[in-house]
N, C-alpha and C positions, 0 to 999 in steps of 0.2 A: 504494500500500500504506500503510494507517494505521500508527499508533505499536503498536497491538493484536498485529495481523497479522506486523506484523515482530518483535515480542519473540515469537510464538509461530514464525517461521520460524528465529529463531536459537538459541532452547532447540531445535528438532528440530536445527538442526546442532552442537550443543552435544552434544547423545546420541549423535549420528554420529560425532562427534570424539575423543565419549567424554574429554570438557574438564570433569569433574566439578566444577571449582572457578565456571568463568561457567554452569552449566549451575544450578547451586543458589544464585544470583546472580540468576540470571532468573527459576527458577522462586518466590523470594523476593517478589520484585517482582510477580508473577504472581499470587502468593495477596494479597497486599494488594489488588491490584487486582478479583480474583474475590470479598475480601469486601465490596468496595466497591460492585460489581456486585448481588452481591446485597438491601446496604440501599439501593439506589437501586431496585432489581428492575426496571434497565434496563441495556445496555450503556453501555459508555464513550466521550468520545468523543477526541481528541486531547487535548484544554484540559485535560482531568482528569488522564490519563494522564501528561502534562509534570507536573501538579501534584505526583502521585504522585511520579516522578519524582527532583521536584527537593526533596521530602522527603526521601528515603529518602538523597540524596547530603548534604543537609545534617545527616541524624543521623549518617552515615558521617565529616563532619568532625568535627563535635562529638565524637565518638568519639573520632578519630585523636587530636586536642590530647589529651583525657584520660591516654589510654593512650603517648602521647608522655612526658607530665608524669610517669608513673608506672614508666616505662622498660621498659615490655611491647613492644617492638623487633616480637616477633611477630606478637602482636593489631594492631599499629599497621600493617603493611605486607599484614596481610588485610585490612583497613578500606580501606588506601587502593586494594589493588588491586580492591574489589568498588565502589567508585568511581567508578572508570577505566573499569571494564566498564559501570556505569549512564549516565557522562556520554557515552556512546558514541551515545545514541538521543535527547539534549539537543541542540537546535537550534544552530548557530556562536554561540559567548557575542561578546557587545559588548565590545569593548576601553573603556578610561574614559573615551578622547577622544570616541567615540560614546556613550557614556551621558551624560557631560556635555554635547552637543550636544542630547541627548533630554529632558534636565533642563531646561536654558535654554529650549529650546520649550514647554514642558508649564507651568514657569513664569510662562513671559508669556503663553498659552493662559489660565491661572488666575487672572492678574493677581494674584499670590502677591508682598507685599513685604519680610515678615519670620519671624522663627522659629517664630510662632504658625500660621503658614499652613502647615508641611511634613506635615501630614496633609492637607488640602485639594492638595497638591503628588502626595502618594505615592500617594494615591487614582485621580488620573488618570493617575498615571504609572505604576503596576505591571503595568496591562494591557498597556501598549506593550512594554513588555520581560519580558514575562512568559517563563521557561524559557528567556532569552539573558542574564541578570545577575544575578549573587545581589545579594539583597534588601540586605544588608548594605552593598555597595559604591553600589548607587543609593543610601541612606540618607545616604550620607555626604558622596556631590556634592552631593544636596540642603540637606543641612547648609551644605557648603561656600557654596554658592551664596546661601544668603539670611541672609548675617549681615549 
């Protein structure tokens, strides 16, 4: 079952369940993805889908800090629980000792020596961990890694 398939078998158990909060969560996610469908005027295929994805969880952080900073307690704990519900269909994320083992490879792959190379770095390294690590935290072993 692809990533498609299963966000439309859990919106139908969502109506079942009558979970009106992960049901308009998914269907959410759903229309982005149906207008995404549309200007492609192809279906989706997994890769897009994670992309989708891992969009909609990073504007759901960016969110959260906003509405943290701003003391909306309430807005902040729907943000983070439609989240929770997206990163449910996100591939097992890499912990940092494996992202920085991916780094160090991708690195000497690249023959990467200094600061100026970590776009030549990240370029080969996003695919690899693509929908298992925010982009932010690979950035930063990279950083780490070639001072």
């Amino acid at each position: 079952m692809n990533l498609s398939e299963r966000l439309n078998e859990d919106m139908k158990q969502a109506m079942r369940n009558q979970d009106k909060f992960k049901l308009s969560t998914i269907r959410m996610v759903r229309a982005t993805m149906k207008n995404l469908e549309i200007d492609l005027k192809r279906t989706l295929n997994d890769n897009e889908v994670l992309d989708i994805l891992g969009r909609e969880i990073k504007q759901r952080k960016d969110a959260l800090q906003d509405f943290e900073q701003a003391g909306r307690d309430d807005l902040a704990e729907k943000v983070k629980a439609e989240a929770e519900i997206l990163a449910e269909y996100l591939p097992e994320q890499l912990n940092e000792e494996e992202i920085k083992v991916i780094v160090q490879q991708t690195i000497q792959e690249t023959g990467a020596s200094s600061k100026a190379d970590i776009g030549k770095v990240m370029s080969a390294l996003m695919p690899k961990v693509k929908g298992r690590a925010d982009g932010k935290l690979v950035n930063q072993a990279v950083q780490q890694l070639l001072q």
